[in-house]
Structure formats: structure tokens, C-alpha cells
N, C-alpha and C positions, 0 to 999 in steps of 0.2 A: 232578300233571300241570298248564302252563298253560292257562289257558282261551282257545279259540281265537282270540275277541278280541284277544289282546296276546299273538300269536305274531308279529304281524306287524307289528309297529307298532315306530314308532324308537327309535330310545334318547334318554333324558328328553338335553334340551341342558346342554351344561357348566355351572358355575356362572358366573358375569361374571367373578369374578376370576381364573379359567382362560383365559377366551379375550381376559380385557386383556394379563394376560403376556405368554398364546402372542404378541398380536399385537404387544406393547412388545419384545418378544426378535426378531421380524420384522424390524421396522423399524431395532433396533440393529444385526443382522448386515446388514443391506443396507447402513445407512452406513458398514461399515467395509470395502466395496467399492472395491475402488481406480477411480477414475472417468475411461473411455477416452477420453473426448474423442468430438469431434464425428466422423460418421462420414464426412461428405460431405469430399470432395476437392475442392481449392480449385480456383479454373481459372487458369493461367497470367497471363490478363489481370489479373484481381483482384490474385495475388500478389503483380504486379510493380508495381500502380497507385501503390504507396509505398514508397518507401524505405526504411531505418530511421536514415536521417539528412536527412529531412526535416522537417521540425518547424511544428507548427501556428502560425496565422498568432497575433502577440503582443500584447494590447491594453494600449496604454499607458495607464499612473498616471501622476501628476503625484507627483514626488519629493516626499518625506517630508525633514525635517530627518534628518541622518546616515542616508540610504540609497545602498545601493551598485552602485544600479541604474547598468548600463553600464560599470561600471569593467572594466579590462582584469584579467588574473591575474597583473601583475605589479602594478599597484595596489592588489590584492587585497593580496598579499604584504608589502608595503612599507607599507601601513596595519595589516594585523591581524599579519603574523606568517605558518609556514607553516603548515596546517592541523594538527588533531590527527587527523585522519583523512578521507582521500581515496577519493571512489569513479566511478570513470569508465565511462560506456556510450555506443558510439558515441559523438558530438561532444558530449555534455554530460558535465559531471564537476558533483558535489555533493559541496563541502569542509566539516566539521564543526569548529568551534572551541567548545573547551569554555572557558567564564568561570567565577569562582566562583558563581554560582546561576544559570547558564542554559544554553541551548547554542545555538551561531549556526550555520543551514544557511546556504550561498550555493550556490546553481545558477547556472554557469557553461555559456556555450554560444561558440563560437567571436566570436561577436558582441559578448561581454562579459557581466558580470553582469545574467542577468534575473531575479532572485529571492534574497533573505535572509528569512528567518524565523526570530524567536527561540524557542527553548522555554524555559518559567520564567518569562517576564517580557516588558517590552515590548522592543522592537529596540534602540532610542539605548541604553539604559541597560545591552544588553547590549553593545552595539558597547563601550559607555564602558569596562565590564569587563572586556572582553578585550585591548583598547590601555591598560590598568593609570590609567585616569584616575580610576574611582571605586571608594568601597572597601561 
């Protein structure tokens, strides 16, 4: 028979590396919860306060040697060629030209060219690579 002291008494607590699990296995099925988004409803005003072809205000650089800031998209064309791959949302489209070691984004906005960036290297040198001037 137990003695009645520890009839009543808890049960001794899990070992720690029971209750890291339980809690490491917790927290994994919660993030594989698909996540619903905000609950609150937007209010018509806010909605409509912006467009999706409105476009934030643009602070200008002072042009770089070979940048092709402002050029039209037929400039674009008639310097580099047509892209290797085009992708358009709303009024801006961002054309990718692939060189032999880099790759040229231009963002494009009705305005003209407000953005190139090289990946692999600097900009000139990739400009150079893609209009076949250096090897």
C-alpha cells in the first residue's frame, strides 16, 4: 500500500529533453500553418488612396559613364539588343540581358529608363559585354 503522504502528490516533471521536444515539435507544426493574413478590412478610403500605377516620387543621381538612365525602350533596343527576358507589372516592365559573366536588369517606367543594375560585376563592363565590345 502507498503511504498517504504520496497519494496525493504530482507526478515527478518530465525530463527537459521531453518537454524541449514536445515544445521544438510545437512550434514546428505551427509554422507549417498556412498564414491568413490580416483580419481587419481595409476601408474604402485607404484602398483607393493609391493606385497601382502610381509610383513614388524619384531622386535623381547624377549619371554614371554608360548608364542608361532615361533612355527610351527603343533606345534600350537599338543599344543592347531585345532582352533575354521580359517581365511587365502595371506601367513598369524589368528587361534582363544576360552577358558572358553578368546579368543587366533595366527597369523601365513609361518615363524611360530609371534603373540598371549589374549582377557579376560592375555596370560599364557589363553594358560592354552585352553590345559584344569586350571579351
Amino acid at each position: 500500500m502507498t503511504p498517504p503522504d504520496q497519494r496525493c502528490s504530482a507526478p515527478p516533471p518530465a525530463p527537459l529533453a521531453w518537454r524541449t521536444l514536445f515544445l521544438a515539435c510545437a512550434l514546428a507544426l505551427a509554422a507549417c500553418s498556412p498564414f491568413a493574413g490580416p483580419t481587419a478590412a481595409v476601408s474604402e478610403t485607404a484602398a483607393g488612396a493609391i493606385g497601382p500605377d502610381e509610383a513614388l516620387p524619384v531622386i535623381e543621381e547624377a549619371p554614371a559613364a554608360g548608364d542608361l538612365a532615361g533612355l527610351q525602350e527603343s533606345e534600350v533596343v537599338g543599344m543592347l539588343g531585345d532582352p533575354a527576358f521580359a517581365w511587365t507589372e502595371g506601367s513598369a516592365r524589368m528587361w534582363r540581358y544576360d552577358g558572358p559573366s553578368c546579368i543587366l536588369l533595366v527597369f523601365l517606367y513609361p518615363d524611360g529608363v530609371r534603373h540598371a543594375e549589374a549582377l557579376g560585376g560592375e555596370k560599364e563592363t557589363c553594358l560592354c559585354e552585352i553590345q559584344g565590345g569586350c571579351t
